[in-house]
N, CA and C of each residue as an Amber inpcrd file, in Angstrom:
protein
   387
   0.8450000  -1.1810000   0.0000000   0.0000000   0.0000000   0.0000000
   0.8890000   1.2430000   0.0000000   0.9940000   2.3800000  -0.9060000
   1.4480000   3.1430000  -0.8290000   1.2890000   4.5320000   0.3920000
   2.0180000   4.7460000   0.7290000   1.7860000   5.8190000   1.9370000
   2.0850000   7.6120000   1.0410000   2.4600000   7.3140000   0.1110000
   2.7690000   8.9870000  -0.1890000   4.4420000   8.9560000  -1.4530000
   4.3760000   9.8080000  -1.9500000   5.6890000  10.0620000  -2.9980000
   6.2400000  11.4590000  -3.0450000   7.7580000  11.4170000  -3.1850000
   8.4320000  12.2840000  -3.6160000   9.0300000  12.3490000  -4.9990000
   8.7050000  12.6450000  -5.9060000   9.7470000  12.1700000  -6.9120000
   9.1660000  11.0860000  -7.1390000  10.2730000   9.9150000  -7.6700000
   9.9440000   8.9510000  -7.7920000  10.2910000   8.1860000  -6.7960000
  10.3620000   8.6770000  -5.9730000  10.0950000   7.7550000  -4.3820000
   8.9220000   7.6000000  -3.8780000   8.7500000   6.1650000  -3.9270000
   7.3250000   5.9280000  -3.7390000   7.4930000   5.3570000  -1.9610000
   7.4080000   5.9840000  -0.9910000   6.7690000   5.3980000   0.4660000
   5.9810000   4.3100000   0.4930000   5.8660000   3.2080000   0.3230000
   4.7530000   2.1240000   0.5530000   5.7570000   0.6490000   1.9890000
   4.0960000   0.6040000   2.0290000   4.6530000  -0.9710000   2.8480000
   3.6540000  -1.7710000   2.2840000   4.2360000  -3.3700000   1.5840000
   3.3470000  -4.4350000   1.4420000   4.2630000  -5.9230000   2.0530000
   3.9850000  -6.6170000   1.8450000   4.4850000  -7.7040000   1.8270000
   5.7160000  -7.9100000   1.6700000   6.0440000  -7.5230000   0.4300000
   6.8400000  -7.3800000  -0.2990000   8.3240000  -6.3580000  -0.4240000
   8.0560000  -5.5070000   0.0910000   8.8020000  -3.9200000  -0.1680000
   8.3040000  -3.0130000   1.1550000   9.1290000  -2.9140000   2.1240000
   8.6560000  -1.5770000   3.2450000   9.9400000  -0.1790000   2.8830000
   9.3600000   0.5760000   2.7730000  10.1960000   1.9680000   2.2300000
   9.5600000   2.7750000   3.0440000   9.7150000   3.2550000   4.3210000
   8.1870000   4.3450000   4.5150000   9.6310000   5.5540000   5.6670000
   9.1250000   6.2900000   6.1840000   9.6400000   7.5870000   7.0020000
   9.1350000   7.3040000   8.3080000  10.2350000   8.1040000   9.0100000
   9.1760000   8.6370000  10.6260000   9.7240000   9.7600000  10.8900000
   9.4140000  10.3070000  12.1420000   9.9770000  12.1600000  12.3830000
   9.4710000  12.8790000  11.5680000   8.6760000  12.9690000  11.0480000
   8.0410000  14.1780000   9.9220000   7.9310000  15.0720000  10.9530000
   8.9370000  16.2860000  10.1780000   8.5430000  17.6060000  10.7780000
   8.0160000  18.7920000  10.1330000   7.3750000  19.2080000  10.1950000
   6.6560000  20.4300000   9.2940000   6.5520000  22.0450000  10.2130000
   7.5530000  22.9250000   9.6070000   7.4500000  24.3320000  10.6330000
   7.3160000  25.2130000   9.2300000   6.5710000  26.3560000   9.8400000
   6.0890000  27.0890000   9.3650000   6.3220000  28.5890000  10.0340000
   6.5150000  29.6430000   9.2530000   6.8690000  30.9450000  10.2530000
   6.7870000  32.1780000   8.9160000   6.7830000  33.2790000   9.4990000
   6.0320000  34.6330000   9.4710000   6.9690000  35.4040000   8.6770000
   7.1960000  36.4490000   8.2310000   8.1800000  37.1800000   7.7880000
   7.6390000  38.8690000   9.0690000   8.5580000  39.2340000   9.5150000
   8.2400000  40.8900000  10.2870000   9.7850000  41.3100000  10.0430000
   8.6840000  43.0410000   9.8770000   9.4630000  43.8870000   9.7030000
   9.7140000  45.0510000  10.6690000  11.0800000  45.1270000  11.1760000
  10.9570000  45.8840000  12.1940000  11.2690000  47.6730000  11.8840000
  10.4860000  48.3980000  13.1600000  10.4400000  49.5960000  12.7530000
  10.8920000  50.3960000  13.5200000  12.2580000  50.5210000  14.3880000
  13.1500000  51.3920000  15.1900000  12.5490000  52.6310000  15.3100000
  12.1580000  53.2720000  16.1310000  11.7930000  54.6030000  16.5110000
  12.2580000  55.0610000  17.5540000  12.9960000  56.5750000  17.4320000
  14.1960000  56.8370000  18.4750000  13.0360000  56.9080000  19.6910000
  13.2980000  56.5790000  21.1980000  13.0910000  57.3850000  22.1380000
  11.6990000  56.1390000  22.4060000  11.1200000  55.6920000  21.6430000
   9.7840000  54.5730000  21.5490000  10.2350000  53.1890000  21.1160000
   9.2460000  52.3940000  21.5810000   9.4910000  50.8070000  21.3040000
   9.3600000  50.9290000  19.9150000  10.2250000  49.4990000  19.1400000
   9.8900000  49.1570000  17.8230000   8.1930000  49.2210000  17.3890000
   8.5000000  48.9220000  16.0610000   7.0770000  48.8930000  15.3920000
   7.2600000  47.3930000  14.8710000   6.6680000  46.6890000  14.8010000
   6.2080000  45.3880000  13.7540000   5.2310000  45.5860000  12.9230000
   6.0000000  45.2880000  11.4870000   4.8560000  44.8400000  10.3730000
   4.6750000  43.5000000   9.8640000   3.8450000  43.0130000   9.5580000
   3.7510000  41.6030000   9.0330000   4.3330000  41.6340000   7.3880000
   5.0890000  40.7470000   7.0010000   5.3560000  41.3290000   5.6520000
   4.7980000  40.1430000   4.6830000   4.5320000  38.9570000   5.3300000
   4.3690000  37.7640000   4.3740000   4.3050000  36.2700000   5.4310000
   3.7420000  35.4330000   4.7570000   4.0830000  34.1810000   4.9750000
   6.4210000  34.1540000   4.8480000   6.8390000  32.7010000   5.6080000
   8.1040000  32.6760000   5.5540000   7.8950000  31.5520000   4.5660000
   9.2380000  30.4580000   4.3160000   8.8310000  29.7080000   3.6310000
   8.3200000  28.2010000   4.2320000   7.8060000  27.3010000   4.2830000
   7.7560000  26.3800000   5.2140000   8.6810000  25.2940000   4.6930000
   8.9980000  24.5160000   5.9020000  10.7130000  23.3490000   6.2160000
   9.7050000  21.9350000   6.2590000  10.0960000  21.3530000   5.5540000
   9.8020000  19.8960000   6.3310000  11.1180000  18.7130000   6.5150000
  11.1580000  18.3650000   7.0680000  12.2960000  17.4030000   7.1280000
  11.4070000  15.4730000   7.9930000  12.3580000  14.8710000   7.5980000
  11.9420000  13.2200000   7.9950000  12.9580000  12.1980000   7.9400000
  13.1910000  10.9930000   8.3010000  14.0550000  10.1230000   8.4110000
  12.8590000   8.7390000   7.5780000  14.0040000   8.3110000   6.1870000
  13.7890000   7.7810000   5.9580000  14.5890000   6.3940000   6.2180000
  13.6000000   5.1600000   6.6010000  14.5850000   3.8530000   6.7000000
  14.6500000   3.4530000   6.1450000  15.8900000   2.8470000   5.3830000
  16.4130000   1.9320000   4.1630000  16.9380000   0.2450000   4.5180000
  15.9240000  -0.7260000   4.3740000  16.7050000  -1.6990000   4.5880000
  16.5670000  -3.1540000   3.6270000  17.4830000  -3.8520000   2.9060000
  17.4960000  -4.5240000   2.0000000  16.1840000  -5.3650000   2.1310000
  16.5500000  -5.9780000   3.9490000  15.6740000  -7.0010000   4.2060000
  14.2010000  -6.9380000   3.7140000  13.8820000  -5.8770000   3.4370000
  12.6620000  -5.4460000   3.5470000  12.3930000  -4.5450000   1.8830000
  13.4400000  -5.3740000   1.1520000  12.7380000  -5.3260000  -0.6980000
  13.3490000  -3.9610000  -1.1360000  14.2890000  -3.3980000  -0.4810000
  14.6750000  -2.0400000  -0.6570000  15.9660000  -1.6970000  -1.3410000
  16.8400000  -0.8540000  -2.3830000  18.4990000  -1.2220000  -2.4500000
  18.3420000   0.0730000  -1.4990000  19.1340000   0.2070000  -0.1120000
  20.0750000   1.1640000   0.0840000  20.3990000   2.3780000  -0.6800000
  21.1170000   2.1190000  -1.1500000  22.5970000   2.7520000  -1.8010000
  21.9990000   3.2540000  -3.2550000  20.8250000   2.5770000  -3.6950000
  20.7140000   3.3620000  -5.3590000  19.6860000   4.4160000  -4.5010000
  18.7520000   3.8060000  -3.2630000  17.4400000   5.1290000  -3.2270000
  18.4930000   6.1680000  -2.6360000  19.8640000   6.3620000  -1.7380000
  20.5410000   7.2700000  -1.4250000  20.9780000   8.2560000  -2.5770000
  21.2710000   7.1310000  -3.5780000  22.1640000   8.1490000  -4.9490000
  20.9900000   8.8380000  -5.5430000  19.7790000   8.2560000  -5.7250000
  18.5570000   8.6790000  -6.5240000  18.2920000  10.3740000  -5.5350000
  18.3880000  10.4960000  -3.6700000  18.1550000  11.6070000  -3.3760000
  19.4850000  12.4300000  -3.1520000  20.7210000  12.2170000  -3.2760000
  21.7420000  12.9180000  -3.3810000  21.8230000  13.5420000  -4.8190000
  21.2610000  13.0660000  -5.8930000  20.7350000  13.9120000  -7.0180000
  19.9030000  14.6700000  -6.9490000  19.1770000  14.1460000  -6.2360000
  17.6630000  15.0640000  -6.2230000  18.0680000  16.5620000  -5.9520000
  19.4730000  16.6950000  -4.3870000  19.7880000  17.7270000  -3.7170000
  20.5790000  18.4670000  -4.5760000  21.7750000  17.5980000  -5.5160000
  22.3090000  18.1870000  -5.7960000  22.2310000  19.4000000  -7.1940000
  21.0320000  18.6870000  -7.7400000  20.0130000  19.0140000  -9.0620000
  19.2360000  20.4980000  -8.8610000  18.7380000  20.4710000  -7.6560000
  17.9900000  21.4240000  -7.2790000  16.6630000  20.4380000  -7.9130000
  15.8870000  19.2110000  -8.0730000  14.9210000  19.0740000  -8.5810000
  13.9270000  19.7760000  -7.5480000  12.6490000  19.7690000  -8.4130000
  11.6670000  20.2980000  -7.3040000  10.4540000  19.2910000  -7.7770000
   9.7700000  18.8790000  -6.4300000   8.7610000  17.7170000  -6.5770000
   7.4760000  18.2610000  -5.7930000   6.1980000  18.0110000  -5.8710000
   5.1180000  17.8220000  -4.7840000   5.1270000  16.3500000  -4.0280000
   5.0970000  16.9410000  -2.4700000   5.2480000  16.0110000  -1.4470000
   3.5160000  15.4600000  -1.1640000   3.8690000  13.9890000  -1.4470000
   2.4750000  13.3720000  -1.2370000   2.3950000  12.4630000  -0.3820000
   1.3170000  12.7130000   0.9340000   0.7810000  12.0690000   1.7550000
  -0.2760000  11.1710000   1.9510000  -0.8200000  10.2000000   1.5570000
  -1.7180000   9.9050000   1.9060000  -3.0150000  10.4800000   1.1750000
  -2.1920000  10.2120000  -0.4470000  -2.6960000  10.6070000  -1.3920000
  -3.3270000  12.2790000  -1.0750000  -2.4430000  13.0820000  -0.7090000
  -2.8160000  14.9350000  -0.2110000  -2.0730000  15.3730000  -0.4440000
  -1.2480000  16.1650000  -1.2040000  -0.6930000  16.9850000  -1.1180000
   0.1300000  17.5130000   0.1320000   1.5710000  17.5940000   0.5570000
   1.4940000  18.7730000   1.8560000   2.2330000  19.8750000   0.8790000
   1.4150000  20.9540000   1.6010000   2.3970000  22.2480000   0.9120000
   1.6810000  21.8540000  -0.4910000   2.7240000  23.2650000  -1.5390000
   2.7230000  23.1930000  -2.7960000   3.8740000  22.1890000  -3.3140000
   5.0080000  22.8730000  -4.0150000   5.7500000  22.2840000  -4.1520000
   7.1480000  22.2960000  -3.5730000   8.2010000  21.3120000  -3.3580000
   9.4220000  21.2020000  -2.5660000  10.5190000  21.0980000  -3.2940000
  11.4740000  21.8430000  -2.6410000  13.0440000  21.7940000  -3.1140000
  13.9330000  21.1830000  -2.0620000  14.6070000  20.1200000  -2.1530000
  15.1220000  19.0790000  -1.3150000  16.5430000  20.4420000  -1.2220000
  17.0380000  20.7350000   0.0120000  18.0680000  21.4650000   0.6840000
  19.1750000  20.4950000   1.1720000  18.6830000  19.6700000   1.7840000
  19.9120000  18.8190000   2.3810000  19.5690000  17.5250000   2.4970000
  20.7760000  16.5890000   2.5540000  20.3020000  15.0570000   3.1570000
  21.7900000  14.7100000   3.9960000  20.8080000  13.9620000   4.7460000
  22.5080000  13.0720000   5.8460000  22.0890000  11.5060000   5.7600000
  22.8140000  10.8040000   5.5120000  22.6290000   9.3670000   6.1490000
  23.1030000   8.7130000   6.6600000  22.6730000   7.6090000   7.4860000
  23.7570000   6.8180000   8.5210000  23.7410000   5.6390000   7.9410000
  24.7140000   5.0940000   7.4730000  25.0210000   3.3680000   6.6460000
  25.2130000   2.7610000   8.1310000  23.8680000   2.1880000   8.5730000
  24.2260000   1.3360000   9.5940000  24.6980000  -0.6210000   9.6570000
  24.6010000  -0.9240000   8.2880000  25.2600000  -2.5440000   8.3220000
  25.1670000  -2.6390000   6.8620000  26.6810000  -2.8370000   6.8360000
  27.7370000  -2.9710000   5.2590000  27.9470000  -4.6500000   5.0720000
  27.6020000  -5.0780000   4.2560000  27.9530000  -6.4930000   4.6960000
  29.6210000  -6.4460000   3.1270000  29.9330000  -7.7330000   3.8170000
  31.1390000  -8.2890000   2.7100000  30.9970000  -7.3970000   1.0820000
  32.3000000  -7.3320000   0.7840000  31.9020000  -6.4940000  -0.2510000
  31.3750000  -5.0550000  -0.7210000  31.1650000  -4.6390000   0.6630000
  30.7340000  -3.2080000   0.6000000  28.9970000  -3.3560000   0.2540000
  28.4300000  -4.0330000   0.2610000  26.9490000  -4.2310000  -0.4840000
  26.5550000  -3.6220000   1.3190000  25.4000000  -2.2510000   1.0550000
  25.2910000  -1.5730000   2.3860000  23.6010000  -2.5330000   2.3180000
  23.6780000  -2.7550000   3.4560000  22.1490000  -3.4750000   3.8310000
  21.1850000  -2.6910000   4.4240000  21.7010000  -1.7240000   5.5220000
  20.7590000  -0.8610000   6.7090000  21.7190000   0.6170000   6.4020000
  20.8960000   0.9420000   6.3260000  20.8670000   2.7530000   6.2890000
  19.2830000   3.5160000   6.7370000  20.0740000   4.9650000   7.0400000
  18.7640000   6.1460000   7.2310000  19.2420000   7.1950000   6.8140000
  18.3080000   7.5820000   6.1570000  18.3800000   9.3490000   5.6430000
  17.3340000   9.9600000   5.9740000  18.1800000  11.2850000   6.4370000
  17.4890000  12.3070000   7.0670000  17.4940000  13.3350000   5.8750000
  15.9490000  13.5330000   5.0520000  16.0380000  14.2530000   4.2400000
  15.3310000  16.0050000   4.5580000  15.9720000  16.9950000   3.9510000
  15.4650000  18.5280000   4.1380000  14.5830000  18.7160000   2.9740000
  13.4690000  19.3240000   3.5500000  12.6580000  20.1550000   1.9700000
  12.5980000  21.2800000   2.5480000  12.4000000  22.0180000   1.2280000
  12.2720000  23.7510000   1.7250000  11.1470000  23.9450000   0.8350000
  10.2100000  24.7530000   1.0370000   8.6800000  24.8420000   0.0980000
   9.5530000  26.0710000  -1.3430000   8.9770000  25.8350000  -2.7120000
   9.0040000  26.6400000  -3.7750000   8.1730000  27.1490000  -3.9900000
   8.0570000  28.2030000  -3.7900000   7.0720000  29.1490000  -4.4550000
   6.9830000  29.3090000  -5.8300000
């Protein structure tokens, strides 16, 4: 069953294939403008929406129908591309559309050969206007 897509990263768990996230974080914030006046407190203006962040940890593990190491290279392009995708939840939309900012991952079990089995990436989106 699919849980949501980036790109062509498809989130699902079946039988077969578990690919899915946890930690979804979603912040959101304001743009103000400040207005110094000698002798009196500032002024605040509202100037806009800011842009909104989401970030999540995705788990990568062979056992579970997945390669590692190509879905890492597939989002270390993504970052390094500047692609921009709509983030899908649960067949919804979040936000408009996203520009992937950063990724980290932890290669947690390499077996013989270098073939990586367990990994996590912690991926950044930043919203595109």
């Amino acid at each position: 069953m699919a849980v949501g897509y980036f790109g062509d990263i498809v989130f699902r768990t079946s039988d077969k294939k578990i690919l899915s996230f946890h930690d979804f974080k979603l912040s959101a914030s304001g743009n103000w403008g400040e207005h110094k006046r000698n002798g009196k407190k500032s002024e605040w203006e509202f100037l806009g929406p800011g842009t909104e962040k989401v970030s999540f940890v995705i788990e990568l593990d062979a056992n579970f129908g997945v390669k590692p190491r190509k879905v890492i290279e597939k989002l270390v392009k993504y970052v390094e591309k500047g692609t921009i995708y709509p983030l899908v939840i649960g067949g919804k939309k979040v936000g408009k559309k996203w520009r992937s900012t950063g990724l980290s991952s932890t290669w947690g079990h390499i077996m013989n050969g270098g073939e990586l089995v367990k990994a996590s990436v912690t991926l950044t989106l930043e919203e595109y206007a």
